[in-house]
C-alpha positions, 0 to 999 in steps of 0.5 A, a space after each residue: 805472441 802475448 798472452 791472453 790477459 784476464 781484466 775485471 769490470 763491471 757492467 755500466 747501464 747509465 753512460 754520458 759524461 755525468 755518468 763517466 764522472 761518477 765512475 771516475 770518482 769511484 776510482 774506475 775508468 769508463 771504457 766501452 767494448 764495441 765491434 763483432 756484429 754486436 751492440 756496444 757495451 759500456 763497462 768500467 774498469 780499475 784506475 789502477 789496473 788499467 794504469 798498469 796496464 797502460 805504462 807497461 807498453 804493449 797495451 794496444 797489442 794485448 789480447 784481453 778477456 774481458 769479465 764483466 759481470 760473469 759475461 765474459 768477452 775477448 777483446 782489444 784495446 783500439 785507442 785510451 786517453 789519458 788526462 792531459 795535466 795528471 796523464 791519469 787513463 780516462 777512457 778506453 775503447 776495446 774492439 771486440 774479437 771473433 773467432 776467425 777474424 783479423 784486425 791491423 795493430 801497430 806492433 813495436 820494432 826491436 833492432 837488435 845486435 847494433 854492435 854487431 854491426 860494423 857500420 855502427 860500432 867501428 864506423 861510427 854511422 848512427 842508426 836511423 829508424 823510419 818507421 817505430 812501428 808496422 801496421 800488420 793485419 794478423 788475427 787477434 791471437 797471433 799478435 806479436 810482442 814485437 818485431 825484431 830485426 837483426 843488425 850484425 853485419 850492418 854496413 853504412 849506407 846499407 837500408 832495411 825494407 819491409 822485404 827483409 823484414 820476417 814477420 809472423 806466419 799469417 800477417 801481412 804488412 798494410 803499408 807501402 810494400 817497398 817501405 824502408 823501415 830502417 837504414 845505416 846513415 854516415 855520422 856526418 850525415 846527421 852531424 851536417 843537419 845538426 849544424 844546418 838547424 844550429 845555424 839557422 837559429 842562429 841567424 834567426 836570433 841575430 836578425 831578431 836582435 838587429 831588429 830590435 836595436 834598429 827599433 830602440 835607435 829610432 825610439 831614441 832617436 824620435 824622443 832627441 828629435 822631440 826634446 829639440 822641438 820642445 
């Protein structure tokens, strides 16, 4: 479980997008803080902090307390955007957390020991990872840093559903409940795929170049045919 983080803001009392571009140029980044029965509150935070914070992975799984102006508030990142040309955080909405209550994240999968997994590392077979993330209902102060799943003894063919999978006590998977979260392919499986796209592209750009020299024959051909009638 990660640690509950400490985030400086300060207070906003004017919001829309000329205000956001103010906060913006003062090296802040609007954000807003909504949810647990209470009316939302708009804040700005560091462009360098929350930058940090945001490359560093795990953001959206982190448990923050939030000090704006001495109001201090426990809350969760739901979704950032980034600027889409410098990739700069332009806005953050956290949910504000209650005692007793439980949210769904998207918590990263880890696999672990791939060399001891005979499949892979003697075999040759690739490991195919269906789902990069599990949806867990889980109460905001027992969110996990990840899931990790044990390959070792791995074969190919074999798969990994979410009934393998040990999740932390008091959270429950929100999807499928015989979703596959992982399996162990034959490297000729994945190998056959590649070649089928190959291929296809292949045949795409040779009916493509056909097409443009029957083109160019017949624009040579109507120009001959101009030529003889002049």
């Amino acid at each position: 479980m990660s640690a509950v983080k400490t985030l400086e803001a300060v207070a906003r009392d004017r919001v829309g997008k000329g205000a956001a571009r103010a906060v913006r140029r003062q090296g802040q980044v609007p954000a807003v803080i909504y949810g647990g029965g209470q009316a939302p509150q708009s804040i700005a935070i560091d462009l360098v902090r929350v930058r940090t914070l945001i490359y560093a992975g795990g953001f959206k799984t982190t448990l923050f307390e939030i000090n704006a102006g001495g109001k201090k508030t426990r809350a969760i990142p739901r979704d950032f955007h980034l600027d889409p040309v410098s990739g700069v955080p332009i806005h953050v909405d956290f949910l504000r957390v209650v005692a007793g209550q439980s949210i769904t994240v998207e918590v990263p999968v880890h696999f672990l020991n791939e060399d001891a997994a005979p499949g892979i590392k003697q075999k040759g077979g690739t490991l195919n990872v269906v789902l990069h993330t599990l949806a867990l209902e889980v109460a905001p102060d027992a969110i996990p840093d990840a899931i990790e799943i044990d390959l070792t003894g791995r074969e190919i063919g074999d798969a990994i559903h979410i009934t393998d999978v040990k999740l932390p006590s008091g959270s429950t998977f929100t999807g499928e409940p015989d979703a596959t979260v992982a399996n162990i392919v034959p490297p000729t499986v994945l190998g056959a795929e590649v070649e089928a796209e190959e291929a296809a592209i292949a045949e795409a750009q040779s009916a493509e170049a056909a097409e443009e020299k029957a083109e160019e024959e017949a624009s040579e051909e109507a120009g001959e045919d101009e030529k003889k009638e002049d």
